[in-house]
C-alpha positions in Angstrom: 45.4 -70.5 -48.7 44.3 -68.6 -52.2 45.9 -70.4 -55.3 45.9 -66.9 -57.3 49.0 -65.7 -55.1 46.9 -63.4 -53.0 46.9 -62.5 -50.0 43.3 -62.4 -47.9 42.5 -58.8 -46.3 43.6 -58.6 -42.9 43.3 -55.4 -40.7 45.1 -57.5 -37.7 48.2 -58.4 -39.6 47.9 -55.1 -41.3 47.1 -57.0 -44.6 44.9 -54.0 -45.7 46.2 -53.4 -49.3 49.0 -50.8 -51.0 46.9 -47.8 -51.1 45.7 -47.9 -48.1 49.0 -48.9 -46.5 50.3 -46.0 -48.2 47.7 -43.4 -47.7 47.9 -40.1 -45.5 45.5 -40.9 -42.8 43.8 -38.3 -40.1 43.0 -39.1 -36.5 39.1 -37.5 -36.0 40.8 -34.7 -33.9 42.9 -33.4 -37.0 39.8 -33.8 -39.1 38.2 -31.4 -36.5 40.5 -28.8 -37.0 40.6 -28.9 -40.4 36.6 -28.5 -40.6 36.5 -26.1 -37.6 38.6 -23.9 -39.5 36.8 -24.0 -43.3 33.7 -23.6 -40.7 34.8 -20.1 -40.2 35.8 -19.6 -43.5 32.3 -20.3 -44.9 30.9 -18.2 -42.2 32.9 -14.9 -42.9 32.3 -15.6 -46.6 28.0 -15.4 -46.2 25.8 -12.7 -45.0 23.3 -16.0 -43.6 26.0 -18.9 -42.2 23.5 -21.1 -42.8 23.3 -20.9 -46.4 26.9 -22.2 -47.5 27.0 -25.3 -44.5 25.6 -28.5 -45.7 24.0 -31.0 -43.1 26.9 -33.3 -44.0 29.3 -30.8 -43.6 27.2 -30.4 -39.9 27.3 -33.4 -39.3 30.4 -34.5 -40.2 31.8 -31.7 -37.8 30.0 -32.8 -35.3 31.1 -36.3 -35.7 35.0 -36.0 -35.4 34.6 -33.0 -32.4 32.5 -36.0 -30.1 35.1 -38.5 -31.1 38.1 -36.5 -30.5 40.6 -37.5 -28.1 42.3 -34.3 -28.2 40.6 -30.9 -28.1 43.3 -28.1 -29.0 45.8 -27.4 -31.7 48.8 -28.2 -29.8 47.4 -31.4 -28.2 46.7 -32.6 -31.3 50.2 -31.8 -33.3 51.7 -33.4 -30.3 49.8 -36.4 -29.9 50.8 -37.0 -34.0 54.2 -36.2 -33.2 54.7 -38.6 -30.4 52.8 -41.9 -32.7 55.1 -40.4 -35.6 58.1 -42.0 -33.3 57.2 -45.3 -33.8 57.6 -47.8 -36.5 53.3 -47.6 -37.0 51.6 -47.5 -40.5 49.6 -44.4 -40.6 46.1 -46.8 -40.5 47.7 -47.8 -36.6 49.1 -44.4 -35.9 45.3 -43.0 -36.6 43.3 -46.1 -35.0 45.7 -45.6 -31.8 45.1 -41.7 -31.7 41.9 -41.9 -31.9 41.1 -44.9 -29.5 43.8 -44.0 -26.7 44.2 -47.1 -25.3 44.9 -47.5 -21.6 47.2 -50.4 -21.4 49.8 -52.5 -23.4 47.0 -55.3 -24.0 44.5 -53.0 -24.8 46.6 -51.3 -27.4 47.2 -55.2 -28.7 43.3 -55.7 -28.7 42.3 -52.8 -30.8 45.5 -52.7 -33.2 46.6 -56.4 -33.3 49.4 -55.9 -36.0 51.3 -53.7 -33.5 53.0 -57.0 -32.4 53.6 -58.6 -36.4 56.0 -57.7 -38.7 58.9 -58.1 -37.1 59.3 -54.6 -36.2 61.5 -53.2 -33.3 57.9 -52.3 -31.2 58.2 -54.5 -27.8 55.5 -54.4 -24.8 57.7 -51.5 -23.2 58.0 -49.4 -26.1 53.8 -49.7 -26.7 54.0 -48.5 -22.8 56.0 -45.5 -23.3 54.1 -44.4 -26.3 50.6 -44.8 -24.2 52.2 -43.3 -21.3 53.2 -40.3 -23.2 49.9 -39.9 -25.3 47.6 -40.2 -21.8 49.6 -37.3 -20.6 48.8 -34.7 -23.2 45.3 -35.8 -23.0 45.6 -34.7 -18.4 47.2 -31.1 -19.1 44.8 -30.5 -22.0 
């Protein structure tokens, strides 16, 4: 208990501060896209590619295309559309798409808050949502 009034950081109860409760997040595979495709753009705008790319910019790339769950476009707008269903904070809706947990308990493990706050999101709901996300990622 803190006498100041507040509250300790706590990703688990999703006690992770206003602006990042309120921020846009991106899963790695929307990041992806969106540097796969200024990628292109600084390619077509140089006579030698490797002029305008930074190693960050390389590296970043390669980063978020080995951790994405979800390779094409479509994949990737669904897999946001189906985690946009649920009552999830964008920090969960991003930890879930990018970690694809198999099971119910698994989900639990990596995003404990899914079970706080009083929200409508039982064990069969968390199943459904799973379900549906592992199937996009077999007809990739």
């Amino acid at each position: 208990y803190k006498m100041s009034g507040e509250e300790e950081e706590n990703a688990a109860e999703l006690k992770i501060g206003d602006e990042f409760l309120k921020a846009k997040c991106l899963m790695n595979c929307e990041v992806a896209l969106i540097l796969e495709h200024k990628y292109e753009q600084l390619q077509q705008m140089s006579d030698d590619p490797t002029n305008q790319i930074s190693q960050v910019f390389e590296k970043s790339l390669q980063y978020v295309k080995r951790f994405s769950r979800y390779k094409n476009p479509d994949a990737v707008r669904q897999a946001r559309e189906i985690l946009s269903r649920y009552p999830l904070a964008e920090f969960e809706l991003c930890v879930l798409g990018n970690l694809c947990p198999e099971t119910v308990e698994e989900g639990i493990a990596m995003v404990p808050s899914i079970k706080n706050r009083g929200r409508a999101l039982d064990e069969e709901a968390i199943e459904k949502m799973l379900t549906d996300l592992s199937l996009i990622k077999k007809f990739e």
